[in-house]
C-alpha positions in Angstrom: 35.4 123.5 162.0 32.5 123.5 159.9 29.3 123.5 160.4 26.1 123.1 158.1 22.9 125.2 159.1 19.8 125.4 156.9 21.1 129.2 155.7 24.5 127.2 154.3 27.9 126.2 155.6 29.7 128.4 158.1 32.9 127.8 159.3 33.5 128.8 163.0 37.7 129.0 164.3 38.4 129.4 167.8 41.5 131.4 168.7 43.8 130.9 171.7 46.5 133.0 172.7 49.5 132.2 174.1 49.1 133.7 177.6 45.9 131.4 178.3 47.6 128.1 176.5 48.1 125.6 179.1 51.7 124.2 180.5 50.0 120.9 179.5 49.8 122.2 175.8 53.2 123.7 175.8 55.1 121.0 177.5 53.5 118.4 174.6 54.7 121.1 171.8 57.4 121.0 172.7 58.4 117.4 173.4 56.7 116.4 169.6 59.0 119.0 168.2 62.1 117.6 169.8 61.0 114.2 168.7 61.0 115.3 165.3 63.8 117.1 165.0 65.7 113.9 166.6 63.7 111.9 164.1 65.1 114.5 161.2 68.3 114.0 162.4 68.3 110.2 162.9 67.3 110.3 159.5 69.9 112.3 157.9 72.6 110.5 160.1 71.3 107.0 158.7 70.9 108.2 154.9 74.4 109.7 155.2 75.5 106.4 156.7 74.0 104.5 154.3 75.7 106.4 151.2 79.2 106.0 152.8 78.6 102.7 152.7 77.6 102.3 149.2 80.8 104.6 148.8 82.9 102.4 150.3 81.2 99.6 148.5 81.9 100.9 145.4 85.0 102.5 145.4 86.9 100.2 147.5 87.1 97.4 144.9 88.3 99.9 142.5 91.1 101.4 144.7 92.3 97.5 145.2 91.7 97.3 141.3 93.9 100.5 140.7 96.7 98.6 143.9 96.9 95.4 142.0 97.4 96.8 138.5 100.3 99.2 139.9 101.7 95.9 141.4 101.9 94.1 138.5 105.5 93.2 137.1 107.3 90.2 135.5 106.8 88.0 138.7 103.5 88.8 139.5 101.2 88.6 136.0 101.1 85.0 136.0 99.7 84.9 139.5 95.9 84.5 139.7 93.7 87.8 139.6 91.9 88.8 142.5 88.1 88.7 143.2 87.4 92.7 143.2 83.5 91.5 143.4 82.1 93.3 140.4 81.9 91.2 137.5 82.9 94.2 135.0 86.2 95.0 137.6 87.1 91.3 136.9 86.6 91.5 133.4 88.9 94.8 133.4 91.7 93.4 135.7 91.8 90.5 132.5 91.9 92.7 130.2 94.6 94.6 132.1 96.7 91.3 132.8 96.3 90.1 129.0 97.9 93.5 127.5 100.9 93.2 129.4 101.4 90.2 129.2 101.5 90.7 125.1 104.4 93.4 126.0 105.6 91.2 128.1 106.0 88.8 125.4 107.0 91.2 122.5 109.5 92.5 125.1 111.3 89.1 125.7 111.0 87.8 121.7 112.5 91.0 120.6 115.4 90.7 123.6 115.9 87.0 122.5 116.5 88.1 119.0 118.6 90.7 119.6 120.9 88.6 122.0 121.4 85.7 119.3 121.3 87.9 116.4 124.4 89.7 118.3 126.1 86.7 119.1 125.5 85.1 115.6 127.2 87.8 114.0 130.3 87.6 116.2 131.2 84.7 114.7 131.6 85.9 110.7 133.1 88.8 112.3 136.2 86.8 113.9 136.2 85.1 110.3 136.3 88.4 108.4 138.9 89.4 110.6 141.3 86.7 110.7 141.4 86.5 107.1 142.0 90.0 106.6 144.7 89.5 108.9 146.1 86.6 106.8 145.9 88.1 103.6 147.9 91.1 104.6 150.5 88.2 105.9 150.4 86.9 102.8 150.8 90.5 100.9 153.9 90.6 103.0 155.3 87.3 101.4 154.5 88.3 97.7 156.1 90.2 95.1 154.8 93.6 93.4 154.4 91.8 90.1 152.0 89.3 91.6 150.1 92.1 93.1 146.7 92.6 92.1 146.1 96.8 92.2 142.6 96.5 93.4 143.5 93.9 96.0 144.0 96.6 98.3 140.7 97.9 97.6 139.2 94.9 98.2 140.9 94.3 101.6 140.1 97.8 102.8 136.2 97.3 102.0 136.3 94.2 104.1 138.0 95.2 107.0 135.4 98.6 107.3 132.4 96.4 106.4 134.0 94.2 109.3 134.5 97.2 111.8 131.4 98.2 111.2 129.5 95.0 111.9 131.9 95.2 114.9 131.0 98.5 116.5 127.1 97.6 115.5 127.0 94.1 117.1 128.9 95.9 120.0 125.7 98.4 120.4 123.3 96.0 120.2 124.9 93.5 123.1 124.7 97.0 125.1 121.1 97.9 124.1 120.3 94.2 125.9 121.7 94.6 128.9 118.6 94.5 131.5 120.8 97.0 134.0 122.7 100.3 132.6 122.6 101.4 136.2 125.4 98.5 137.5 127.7 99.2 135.1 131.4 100.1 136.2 132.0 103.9 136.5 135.8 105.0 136.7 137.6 108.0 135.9 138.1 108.7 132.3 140.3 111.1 130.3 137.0 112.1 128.0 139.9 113.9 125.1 142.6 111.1 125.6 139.6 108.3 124.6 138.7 110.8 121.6 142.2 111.2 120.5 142.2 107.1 120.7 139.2 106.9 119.1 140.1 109.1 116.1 143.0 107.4 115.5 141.6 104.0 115.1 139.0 105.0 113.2 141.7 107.7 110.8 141.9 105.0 108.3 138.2 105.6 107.3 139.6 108.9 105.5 142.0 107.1 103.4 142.5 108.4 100.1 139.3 111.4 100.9 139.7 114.8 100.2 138.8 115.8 103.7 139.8 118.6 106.2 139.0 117.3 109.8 139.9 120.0 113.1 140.1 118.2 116.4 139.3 120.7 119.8 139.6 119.2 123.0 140.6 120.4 126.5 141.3 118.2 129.3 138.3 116.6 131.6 138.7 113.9 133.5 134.9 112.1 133.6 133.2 109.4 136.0 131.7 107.2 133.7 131.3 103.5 132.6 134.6 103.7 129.9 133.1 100.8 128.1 129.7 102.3 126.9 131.3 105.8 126.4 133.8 104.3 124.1 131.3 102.4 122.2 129.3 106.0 121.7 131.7 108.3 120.9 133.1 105.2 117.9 130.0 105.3 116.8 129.3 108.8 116.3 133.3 109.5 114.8 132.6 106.5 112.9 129.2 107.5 111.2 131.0 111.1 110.3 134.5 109.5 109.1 132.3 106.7 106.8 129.9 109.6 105.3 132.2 112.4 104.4 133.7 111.6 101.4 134.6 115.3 100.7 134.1 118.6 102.8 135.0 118.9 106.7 134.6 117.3 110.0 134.5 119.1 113.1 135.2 116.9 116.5 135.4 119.3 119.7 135.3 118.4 123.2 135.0 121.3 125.8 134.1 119.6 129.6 131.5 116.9 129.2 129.9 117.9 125.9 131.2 116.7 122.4 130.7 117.9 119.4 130.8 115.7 116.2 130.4 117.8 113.2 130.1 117.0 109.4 130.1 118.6 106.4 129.5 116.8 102.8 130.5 118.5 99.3 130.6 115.8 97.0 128.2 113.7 95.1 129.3 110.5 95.8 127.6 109.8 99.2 125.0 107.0 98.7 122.5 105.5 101.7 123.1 102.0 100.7 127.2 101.6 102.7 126.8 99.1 105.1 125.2 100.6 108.5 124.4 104.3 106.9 122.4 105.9 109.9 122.1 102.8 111.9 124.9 103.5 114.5 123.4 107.2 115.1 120.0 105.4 115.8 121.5 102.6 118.2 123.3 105.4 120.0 120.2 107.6 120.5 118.8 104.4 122.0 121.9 103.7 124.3 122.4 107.2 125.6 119.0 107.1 126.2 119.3 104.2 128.3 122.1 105.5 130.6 120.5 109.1 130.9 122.9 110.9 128.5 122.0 113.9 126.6 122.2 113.2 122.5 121.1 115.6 120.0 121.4 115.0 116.3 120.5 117.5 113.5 120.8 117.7 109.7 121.1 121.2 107.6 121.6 120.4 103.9 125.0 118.7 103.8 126.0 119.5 107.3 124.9 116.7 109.9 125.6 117.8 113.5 125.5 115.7 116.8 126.2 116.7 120.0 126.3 114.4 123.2 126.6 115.4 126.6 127.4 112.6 129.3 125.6 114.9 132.4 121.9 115.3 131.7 121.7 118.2 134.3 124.1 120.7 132.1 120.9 122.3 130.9 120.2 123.0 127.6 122.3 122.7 124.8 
């Protein structure tokens, strides 16, 4: 304490040791310590409290936000959005909902027009078809004097423009399927339906100076004949078309085909109906049914491998 005298302020302190401190004093120490550190810990235990909440607060509209938005699918964007309180959330969720429902609607214009532009072409295809079919009737029935020499030129670049179109609208109908996983697996003879497909295709070499080597070794495969077919055409197809001169290599060993090509000549042009069109379409289907394609180019030599197990490891 302080006290003021005429010689000045002194300040007098009175000292009390612990071994003449009251039980009175002790006890009331000692009881206002344990009430603060209960009020410390109240405190603490309320602040923390209080932050989980605002944690929970927060966060839980934002995990519901993040539930909803993995939810979402065909049925469910055109159902209303959920309150997730915050104003911006909301905003978000719309913003969300809007995008995919553009893809949504790219999605289904560009599966509409590939479903009638398929079936639209079927229909000059039969026409193409049947006529070629009548005029070699009609070859049949007339003499070699009224034979034009480039009639057979003529009918030959109709009926591969109208294979072509064929395979192509056959990819495409494939490409829209909305399941590749239902489709019918049986057992296949992978070289028998090369050997088939070669020959059907042989006619594409008419009157080229081409050397083609066919390797394959038996393997029976599970696998849905239909789209394997449709493949394997168009990749024998695309090397047949676009090897006017030089060599093509087709070799099978187990579930991996090789379909190799080799151009010398000058005469290969990019503007023959469906040039690199099939080998894009197939990338896309084999993509679709989890089959391995690879497709390179070295100079003249084009080179595309397909294996029909993805698990084989690398190529």
């Amino acid at each position: 304490m302080t006290v003021d005298t005429a010689e000045g302020t002194f300040y007098v302190s009175f000292h009390i040791p612990p071994d003449r401190v009251s039980d009175l004093v002790i006890h009331n120490s000692r009881d206002s310590l344990v009430t603060l550190l209960m009020i410390g810990l109240g405190s603490a235990i309320f602040l923390a409290l209080v932050v989980l909440g605002l944690m929970y607060r927060i966060t839980q509209p934002v995990t519901s936000l993040g539930t909803w938005a993995r939810g979402l699918n065909e049925k469910t964007l055109d159902e209303k959005i959920p309150d997730f309180e915050f104003q911006d959330l909301n905003d978000f969720a719309e913003v969300i909902r809007s995008s995919l429902i553009s893809v949504k609607e790219g999605l289904e214009r560009e599966k509409t027009f590939l479903r009638q532009a398929s079936h639209e072409l079927r229909t000059p295809i039969s026409v193409i078809r049947s006529n070629i079919q009548l005029l070699n009737k009609l070859k049949i029935v007339q003499s070699n004097d009224q034979r034009d020499s480039r009639e057979n030129d003529v009918i030959n670049r109709i009926d591969r423009a109208s294979l072509t179109m064929k395979h192509l609208t056959e990819t495409l109908l494939w490409l829209g399927r909305e399941d590749m996983n239902g489709l019918p697996h049986s057992n296949v003879r992978l070289d028998h339906l090369i050997e088939n497909i070669i020959s059907d295709l042989k006619y594409l070499l008419d009157g080229k100076i081409v050397q083609l080597s066919i390797h394959t070794s038996p393997c029976i495969c599970e696998l849905p004949e239909t789209a394997a077919r449709i493949v394997l055409g168009n990749l024998v197809r695309n090397a047949f078309q676009h090897t006017w001169e030089g060599e093509i290599l087709i070799a099978q060993k187990g579930w991996i085909v090789d379909v190799e090509n080799s151009d010398t000549s000058a005469t290969e042009t990019d503007d023959d109906l469906g040039f690199g069109l099939g080998l894009q379409l197939t990338e896309k289907l084999t993509q679709r049914l989890g089959w391995r394609f690879d497709n390179t180019i070295h100079q003249d030599k084009r080179i595309a491998r397909l294996c029909f197990k993805a698990e084989l490891g690398p190529f």
